[in-house]
mmCIF file of the C-alpha atoms, coordinates in Angstrom:
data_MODEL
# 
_entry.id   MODEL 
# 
loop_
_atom_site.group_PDB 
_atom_site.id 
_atom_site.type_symbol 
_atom_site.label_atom_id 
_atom_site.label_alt_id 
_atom_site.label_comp_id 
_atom_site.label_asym_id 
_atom_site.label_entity_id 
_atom_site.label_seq_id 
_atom_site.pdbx_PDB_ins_code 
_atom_site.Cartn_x 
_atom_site.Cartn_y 
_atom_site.Cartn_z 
_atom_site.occupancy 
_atom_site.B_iso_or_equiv 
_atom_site.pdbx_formal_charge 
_atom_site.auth_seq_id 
_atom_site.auth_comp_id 
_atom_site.auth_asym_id 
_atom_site.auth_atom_id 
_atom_site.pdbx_PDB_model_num 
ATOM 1   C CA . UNK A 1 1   ? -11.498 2.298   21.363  1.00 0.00 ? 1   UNK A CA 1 
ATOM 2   C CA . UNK A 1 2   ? -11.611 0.860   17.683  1.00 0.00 ? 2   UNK A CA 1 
ATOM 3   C CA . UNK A 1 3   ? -14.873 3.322   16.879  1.00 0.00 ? 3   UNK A CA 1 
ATOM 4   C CA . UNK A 1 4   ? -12.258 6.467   17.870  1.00 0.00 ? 4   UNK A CA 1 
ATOM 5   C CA . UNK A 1 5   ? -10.189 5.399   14.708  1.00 0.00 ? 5   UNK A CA 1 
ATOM 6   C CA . UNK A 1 6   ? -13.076 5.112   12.787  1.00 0.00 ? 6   UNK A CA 1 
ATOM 7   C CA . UNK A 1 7   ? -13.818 8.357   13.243  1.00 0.00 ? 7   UNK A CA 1 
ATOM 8   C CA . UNK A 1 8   ? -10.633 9.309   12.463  1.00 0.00 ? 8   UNK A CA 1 
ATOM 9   C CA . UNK A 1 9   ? -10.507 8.022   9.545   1.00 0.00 ? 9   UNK A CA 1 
ATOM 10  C CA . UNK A 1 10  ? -13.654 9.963   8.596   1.00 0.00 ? 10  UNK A CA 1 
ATOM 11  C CA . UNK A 1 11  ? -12.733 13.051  9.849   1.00 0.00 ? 11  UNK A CA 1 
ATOM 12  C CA . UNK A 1 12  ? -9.390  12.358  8.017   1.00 0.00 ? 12  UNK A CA 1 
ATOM 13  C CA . UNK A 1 13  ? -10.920 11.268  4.700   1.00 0.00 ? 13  UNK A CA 1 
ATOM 14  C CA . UNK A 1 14  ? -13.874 13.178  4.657   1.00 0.00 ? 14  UNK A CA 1 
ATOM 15  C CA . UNK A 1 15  ? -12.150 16.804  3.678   1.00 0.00 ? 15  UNK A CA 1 
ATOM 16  C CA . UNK A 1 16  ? -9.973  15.043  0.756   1.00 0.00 ? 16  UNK A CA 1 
ATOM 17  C CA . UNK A 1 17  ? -13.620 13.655  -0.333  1.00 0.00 ? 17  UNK A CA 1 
ATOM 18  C CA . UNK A 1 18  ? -14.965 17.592  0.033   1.00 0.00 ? 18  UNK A CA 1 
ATOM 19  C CA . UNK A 1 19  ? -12.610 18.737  -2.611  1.00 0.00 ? 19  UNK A CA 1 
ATOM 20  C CA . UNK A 1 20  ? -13.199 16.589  -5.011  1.00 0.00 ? 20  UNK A CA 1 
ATOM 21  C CA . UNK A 1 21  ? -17.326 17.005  -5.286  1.00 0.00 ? 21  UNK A CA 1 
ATOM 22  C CA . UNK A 1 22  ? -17.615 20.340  -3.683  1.00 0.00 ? 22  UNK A CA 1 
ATOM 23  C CA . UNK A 1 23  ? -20.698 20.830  -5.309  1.00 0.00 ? 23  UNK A CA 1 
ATOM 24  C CA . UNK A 1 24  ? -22.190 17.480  -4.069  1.00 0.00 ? 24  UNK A CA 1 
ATOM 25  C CA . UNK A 1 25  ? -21.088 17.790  -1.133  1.00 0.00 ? 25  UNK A CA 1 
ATOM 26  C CA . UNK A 1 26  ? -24.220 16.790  0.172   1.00 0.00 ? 26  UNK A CA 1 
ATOM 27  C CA . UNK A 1 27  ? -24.763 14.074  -2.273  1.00 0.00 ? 27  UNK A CA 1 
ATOM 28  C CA . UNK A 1 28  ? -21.456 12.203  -1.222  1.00 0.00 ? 28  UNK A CA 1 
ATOM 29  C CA . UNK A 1 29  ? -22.019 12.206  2.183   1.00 0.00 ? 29  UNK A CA 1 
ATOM 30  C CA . UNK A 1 30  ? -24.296 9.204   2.626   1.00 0.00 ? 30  UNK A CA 1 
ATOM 31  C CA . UNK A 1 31  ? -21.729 7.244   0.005   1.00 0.00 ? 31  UNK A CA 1 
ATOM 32  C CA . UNK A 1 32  ? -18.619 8.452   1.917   1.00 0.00 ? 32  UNK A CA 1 
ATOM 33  C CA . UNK A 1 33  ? -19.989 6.958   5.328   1.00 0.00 ? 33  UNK A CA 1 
ATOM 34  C CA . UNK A 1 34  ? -21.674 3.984   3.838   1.00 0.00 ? 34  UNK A CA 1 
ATOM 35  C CA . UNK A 1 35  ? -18.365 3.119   2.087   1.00 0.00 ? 35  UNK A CA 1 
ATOM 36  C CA . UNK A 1 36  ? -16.382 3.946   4.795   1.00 0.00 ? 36  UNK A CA 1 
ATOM 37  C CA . UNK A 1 37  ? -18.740 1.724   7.295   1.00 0.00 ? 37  UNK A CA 1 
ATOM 38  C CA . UNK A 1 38  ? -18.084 -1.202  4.923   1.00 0.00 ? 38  UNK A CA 1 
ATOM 39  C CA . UNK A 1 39  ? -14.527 -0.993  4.631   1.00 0.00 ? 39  UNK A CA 1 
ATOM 40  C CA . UNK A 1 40  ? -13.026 0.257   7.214   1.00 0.00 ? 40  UNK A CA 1 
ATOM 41  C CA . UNK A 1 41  ? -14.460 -3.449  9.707   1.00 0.00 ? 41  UNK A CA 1 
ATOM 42  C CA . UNK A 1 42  ? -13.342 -5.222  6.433   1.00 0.00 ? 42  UNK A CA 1 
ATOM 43  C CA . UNK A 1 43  ? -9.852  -4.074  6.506   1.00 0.00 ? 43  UNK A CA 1 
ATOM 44  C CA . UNK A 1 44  ? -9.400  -4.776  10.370  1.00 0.00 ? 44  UNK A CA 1 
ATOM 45  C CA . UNK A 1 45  ? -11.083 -8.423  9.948   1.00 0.00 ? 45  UNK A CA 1 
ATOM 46  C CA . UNK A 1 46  ? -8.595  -9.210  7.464   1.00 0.00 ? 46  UNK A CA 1 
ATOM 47  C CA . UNK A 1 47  ? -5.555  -7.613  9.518   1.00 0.00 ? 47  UNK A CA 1 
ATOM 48  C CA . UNK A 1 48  ? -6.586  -9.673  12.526  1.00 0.00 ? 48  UNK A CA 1 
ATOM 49  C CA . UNK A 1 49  ? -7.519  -13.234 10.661  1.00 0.00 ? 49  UNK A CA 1 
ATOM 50  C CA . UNK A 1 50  ? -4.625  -12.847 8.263   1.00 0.00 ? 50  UNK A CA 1 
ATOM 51  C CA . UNK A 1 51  ? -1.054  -12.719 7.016   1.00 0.00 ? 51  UNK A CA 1 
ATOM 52  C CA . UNK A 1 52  ? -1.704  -10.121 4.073   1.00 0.00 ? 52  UNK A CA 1 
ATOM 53  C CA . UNK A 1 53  ? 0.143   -7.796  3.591   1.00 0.00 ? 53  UNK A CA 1 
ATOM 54  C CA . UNK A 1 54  ? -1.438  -4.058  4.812   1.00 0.00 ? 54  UNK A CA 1 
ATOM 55  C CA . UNK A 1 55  ? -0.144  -2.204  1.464   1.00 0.00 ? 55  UNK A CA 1 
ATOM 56  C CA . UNK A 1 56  ? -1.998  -4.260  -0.263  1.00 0.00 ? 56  UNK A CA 1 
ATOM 57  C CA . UNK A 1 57  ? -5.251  -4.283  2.084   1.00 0.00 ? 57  UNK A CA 1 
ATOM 58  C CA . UNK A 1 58  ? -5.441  -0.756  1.966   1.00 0.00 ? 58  UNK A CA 1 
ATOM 59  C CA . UNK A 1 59  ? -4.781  -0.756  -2.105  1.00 0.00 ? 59  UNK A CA 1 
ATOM 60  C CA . UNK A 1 60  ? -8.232  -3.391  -2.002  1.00 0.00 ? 60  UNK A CA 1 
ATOM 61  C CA . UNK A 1 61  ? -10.331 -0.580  0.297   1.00 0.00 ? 61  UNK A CA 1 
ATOM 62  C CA . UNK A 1 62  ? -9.282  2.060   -2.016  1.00 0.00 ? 62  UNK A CA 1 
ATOM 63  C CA . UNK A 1 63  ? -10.456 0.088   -5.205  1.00 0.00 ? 63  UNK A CA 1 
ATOM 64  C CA . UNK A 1 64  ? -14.089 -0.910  -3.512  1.00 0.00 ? 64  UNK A CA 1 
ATOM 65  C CA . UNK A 1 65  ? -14.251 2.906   -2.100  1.00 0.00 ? 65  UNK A CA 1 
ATOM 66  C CA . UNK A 1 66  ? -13.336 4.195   -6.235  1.00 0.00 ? 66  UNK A CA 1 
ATOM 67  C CA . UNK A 1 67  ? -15.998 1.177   -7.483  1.00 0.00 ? 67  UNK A CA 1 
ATOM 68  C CA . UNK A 1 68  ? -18.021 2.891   -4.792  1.00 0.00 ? 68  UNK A CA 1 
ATOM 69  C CA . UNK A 1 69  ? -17.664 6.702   -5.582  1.00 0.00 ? 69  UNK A CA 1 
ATOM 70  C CA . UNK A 1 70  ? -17.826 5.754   -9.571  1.00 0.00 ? 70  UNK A CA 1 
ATOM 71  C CA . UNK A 1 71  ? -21.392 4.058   -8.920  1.00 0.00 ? 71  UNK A CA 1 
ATOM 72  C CA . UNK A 1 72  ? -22.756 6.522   -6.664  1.00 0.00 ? 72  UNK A CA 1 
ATOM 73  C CA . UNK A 1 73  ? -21.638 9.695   -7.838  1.00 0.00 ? 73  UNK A CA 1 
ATOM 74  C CA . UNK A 1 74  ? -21.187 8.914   -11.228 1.00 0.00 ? 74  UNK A CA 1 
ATOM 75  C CA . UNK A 1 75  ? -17.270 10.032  -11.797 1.00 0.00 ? 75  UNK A CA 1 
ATOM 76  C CA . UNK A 1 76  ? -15.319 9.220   -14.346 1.00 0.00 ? 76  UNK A CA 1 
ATOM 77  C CA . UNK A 1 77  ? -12.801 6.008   -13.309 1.00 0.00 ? 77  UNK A CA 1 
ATOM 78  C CA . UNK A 1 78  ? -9.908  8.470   -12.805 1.00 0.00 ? 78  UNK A CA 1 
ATOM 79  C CA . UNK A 1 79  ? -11.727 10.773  -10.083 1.00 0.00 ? 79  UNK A CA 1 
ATOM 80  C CA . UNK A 1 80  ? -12.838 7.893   -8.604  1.00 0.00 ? 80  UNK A CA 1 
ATOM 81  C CA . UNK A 1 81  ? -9.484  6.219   -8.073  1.00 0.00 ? 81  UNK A CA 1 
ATOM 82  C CA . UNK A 1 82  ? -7.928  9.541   -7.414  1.00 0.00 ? 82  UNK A CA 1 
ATOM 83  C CA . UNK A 1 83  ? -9.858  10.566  -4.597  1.00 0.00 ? 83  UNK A CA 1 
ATOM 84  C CA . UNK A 1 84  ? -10.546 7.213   -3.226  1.00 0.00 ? 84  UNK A CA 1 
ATOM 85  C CA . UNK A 1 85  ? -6.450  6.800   -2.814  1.00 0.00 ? 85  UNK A CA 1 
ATOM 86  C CA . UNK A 1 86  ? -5.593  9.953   -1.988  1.00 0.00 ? 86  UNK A CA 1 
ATOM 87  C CA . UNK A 1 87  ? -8.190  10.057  0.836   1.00 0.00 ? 87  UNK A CA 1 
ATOM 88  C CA . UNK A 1 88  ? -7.267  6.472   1.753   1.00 0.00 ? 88  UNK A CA 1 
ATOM 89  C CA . UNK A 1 89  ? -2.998  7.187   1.493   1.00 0.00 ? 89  UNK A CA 1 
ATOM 90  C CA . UNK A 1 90  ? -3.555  10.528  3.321   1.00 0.00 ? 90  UNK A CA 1 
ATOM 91  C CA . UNK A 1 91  ? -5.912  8.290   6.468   1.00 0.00 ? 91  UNK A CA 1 
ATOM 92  C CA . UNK A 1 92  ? -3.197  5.365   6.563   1.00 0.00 ? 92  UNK A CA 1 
ATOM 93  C CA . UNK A 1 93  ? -0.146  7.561   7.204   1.00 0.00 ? 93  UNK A CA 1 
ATOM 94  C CA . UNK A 1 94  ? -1.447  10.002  9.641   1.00 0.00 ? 94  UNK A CA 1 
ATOM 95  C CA . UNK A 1 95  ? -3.017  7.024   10.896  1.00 0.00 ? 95  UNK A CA 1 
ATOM 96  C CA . UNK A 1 96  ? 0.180   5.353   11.516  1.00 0.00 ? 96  UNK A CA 1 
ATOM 97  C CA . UNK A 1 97  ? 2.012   8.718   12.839  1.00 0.00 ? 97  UNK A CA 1 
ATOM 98  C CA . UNK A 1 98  ? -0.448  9.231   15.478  1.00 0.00 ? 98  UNK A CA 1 
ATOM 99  C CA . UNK A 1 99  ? -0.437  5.218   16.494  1.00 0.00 ? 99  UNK A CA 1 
ATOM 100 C CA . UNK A 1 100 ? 3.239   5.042   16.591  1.00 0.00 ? 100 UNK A CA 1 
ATOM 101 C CA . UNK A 1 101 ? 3.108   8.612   18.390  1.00 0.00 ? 101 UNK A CA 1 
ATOM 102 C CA . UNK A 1 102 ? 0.978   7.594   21.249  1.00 0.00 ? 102 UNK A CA 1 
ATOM 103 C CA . UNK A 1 103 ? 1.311   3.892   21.336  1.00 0.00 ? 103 UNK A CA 1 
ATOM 104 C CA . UNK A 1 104 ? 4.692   3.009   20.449  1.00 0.00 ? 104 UNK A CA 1 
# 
């Protein structure tokens, strides 16, 4: 079941990520995924084995995924921080809506 949310997350994530490189679209797909594939496991690992706080786990995947984005596609620190936490604020709240919707 946990590769379902994983997906979700990129099919969340992804379109955010679209509008900020529309014309490298193709160029930030491999980085998007790759990113996404190391910090999504990360994040749950740390949730499961740990008593910190999930505010401030998702604030640490949305620094690696700007580090990430400013590395790979070569934005400027404030495009990569932008889109890396609005993509990543955007993914955590509908995230939580549809857990607490169908699970809760």
């Amino acid at each position: 079941m946990a590769w379902l949310f994983f997906i979700l997350t990129l099919v969340i994530e992804f379109p955010v990520v679209y509008l900020f490189y529309k014309k490298q679209w193709k160029q930030v797909l491999a980085p998007f995924f790759l990113l996404n594939l190391f910090t999504w496991p990360l994040l749950h690992i740390f949730l499961d084995n740990s008593d910190i706080n999930i505010y401030l786990l998702e604030f640490g995947v949305a620094i690696a995924e700007a580090i990430g984005y400013k590395l790979f596609m070569k934005s400027s620190w404030g495009k990569a921080l932008l889109v890396s936490f609005v993509a990543n604020t955007l993914s955590y709240f509908i995230g939580v809506l549809i857990f607490d919707y169908y699970f809760a």
